[in-house]
N, C-alpha and C positions, 0 to 999 in steps of 0.2 A: 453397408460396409463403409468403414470411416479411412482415411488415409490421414498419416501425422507427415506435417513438413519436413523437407531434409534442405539444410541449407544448401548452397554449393558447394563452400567447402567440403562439406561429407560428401558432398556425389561427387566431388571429383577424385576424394579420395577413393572411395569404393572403384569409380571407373578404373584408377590407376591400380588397385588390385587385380582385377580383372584381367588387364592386359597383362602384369608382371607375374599372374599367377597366385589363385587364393592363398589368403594368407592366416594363421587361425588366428584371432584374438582373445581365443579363450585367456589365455594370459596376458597382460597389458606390459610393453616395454616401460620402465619406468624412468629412461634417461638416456644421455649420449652413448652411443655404441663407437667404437675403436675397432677396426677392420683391417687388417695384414692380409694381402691376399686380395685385394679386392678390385684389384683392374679386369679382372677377368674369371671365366669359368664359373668355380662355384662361389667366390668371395664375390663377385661383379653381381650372381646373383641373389645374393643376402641384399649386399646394396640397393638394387633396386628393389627389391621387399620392402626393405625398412625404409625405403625416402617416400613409397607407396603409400604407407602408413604415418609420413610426415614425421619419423626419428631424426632426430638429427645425428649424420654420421659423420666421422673422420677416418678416412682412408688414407693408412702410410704406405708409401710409394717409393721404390728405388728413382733415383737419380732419371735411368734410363727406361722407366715403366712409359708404356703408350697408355696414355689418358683417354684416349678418344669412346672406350666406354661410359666413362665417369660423367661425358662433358651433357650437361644440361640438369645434371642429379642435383646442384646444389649440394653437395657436401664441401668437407673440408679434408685439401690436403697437409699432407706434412710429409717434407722427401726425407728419407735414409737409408742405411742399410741394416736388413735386422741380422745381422752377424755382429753389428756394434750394437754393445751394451749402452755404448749413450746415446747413440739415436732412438734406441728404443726407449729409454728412460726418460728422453727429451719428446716423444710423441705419446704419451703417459699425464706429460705434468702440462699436456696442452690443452685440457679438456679435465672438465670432472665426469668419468664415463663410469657405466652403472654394467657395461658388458662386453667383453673382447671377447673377438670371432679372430681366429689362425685358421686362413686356408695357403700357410705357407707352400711352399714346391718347388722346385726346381727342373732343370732340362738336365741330360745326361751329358758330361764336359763340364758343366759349371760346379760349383764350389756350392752344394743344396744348404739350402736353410732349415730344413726339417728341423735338426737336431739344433743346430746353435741360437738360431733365433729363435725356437720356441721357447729352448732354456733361457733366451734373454728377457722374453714375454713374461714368463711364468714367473721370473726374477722383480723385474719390475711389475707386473699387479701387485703381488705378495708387496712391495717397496711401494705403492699408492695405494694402496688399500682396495686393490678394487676384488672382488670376490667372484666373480663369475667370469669363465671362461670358457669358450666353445673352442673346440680342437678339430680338427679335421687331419684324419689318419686315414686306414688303408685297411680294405679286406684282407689278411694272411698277418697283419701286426699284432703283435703279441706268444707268437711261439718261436721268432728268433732271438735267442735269449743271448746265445754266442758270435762272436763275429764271423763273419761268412770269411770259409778258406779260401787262399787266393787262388784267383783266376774266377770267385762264383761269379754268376751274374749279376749282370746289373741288377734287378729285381731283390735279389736277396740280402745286397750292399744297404737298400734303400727302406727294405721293413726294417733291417736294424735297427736303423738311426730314429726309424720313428718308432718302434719299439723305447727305444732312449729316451725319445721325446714326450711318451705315454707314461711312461715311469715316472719320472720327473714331477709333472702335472700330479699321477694321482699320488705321490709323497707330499704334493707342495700344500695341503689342507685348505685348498680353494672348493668352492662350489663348478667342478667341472663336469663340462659332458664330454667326452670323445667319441666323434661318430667316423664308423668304417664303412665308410661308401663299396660296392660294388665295382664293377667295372663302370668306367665313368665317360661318357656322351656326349655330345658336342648339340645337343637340343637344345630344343625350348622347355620351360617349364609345365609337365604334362597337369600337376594337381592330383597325380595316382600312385607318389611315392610313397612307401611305410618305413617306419622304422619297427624294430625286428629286437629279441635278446640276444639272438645267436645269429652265428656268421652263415647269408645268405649266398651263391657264385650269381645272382644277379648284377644287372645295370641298374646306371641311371643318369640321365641328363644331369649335369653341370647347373645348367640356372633351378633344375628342379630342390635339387639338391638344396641352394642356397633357400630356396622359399621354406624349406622343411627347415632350413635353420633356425629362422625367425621363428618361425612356430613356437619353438622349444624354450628362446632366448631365456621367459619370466617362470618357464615351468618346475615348479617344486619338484616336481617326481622323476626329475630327469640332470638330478643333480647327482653327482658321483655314480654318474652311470658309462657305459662305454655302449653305447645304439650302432645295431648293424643298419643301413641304409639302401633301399633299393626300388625296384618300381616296376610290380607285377604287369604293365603292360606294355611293357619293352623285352628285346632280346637278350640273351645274357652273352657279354663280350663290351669288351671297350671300343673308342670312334679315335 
């Protein structure tokens, strides 16, 4: 039996796979990746995928984002807010990036970015040229088509908008994917998430989530597609 050398750098990359959660290579990223979303959950775990894989990333970050995920990744930031059209415009023209990841979100009281700043995203790729976009949306998005009567709840406020934010995307003739996660986890990356054509009421871990993103980043067949996401060896319910 013959064994072929690996230098270090491939083992260290492979090891950092490992820890971050396999990542597939069947497709090759072919450039700088652009990440909203990425302090944390599931954009935090794209991030660590792709710097696993030695992509080089730029994560834009509000004013008041806690970095302390980010810190040792070697990426780059860029602070604003993505409600402004010029900061998003200005974390665009800071990088020549070949793929933007939105795991925009918000907390319940604040002023959500779903809808504005995706429309600002979507606005500026289309305005740099850049043609790939990954979207992170919501199991139950897509059949609120009306606005929710007053007094609904919160929950039904919040597919709206990203209902909104879905439309948009696939009007805007980008090579998008939208994936609607499950109820969503507070894990580690398990490596036993699928994606699905139809809407599953499973879970799934946050950093899993992001590793399933990289996956898909360079994949042809998962272009102008909307993927339900989840992960048969979890409970169904959010953390």
């Amino acid at each position: 039996m013959s064994f072929k050398c690996v230098s270090f750098k491939r083992f260290f990359a492979i090891l950092a796979a490992v820890v971050f959660g396999a990542v597939s290579t069947a497709h090759a990223i072919n450039g700088p990746v652009l990440v909203f979303g990425g302090t944390s959950g599931t954009g935090l775990g794209a991030v660590q995928s792709l710097r696993a894989m030695d992509v080089p990333v730029t994560v834009f970050v509000r004013p008041t984002s806690n970095l302390d995920g980010l810190e040792g990744l070697g990426v780059k930031i860029v602070v604003g807010n993505a409600l402004n059209a010029d900061d998003v415009d200005a974390a665009f023209e800071s990088g020549d990036f070949k793929v933007v990841i939105s795991s925009l979100g918000g907390r319940r009281g604040e002023r959500r970015p779903d809808l504005v700043g995706n429309l600002n995203i979507t606005a500026a790729a289309k305005a740099n040229e850049v043609k790939r976009i990954i979207q992170i949306s919501s199991m139950g998005v897509g059949t609120a088509r009306e606005p929710p009567v007053e007094g609904a709840n919160f929950m039904a406020a919040v597919l709206y908008i990203k209902t909104l934010a879905e439309d948009n995307l696939i009007a805007s003739g980008l090579d998008y994917t939208i994936i609607r996660p499950g109820g969503l986890r507070r894990g580690k990356a398990t490596g036993t998430g699928v994606f699905e054509d139809y809407e599953h009421r499973g879970s799934i871990d946050r950093q899993e989530l992001g590793r399933m993103v990289v996956g898909i980043l360079d994949d042809d067949s998962t272009h102008k597609q909307i993927l339900y996401a989840w992960d048969p060896a979890l409970p169904a319910g959010e953390e």
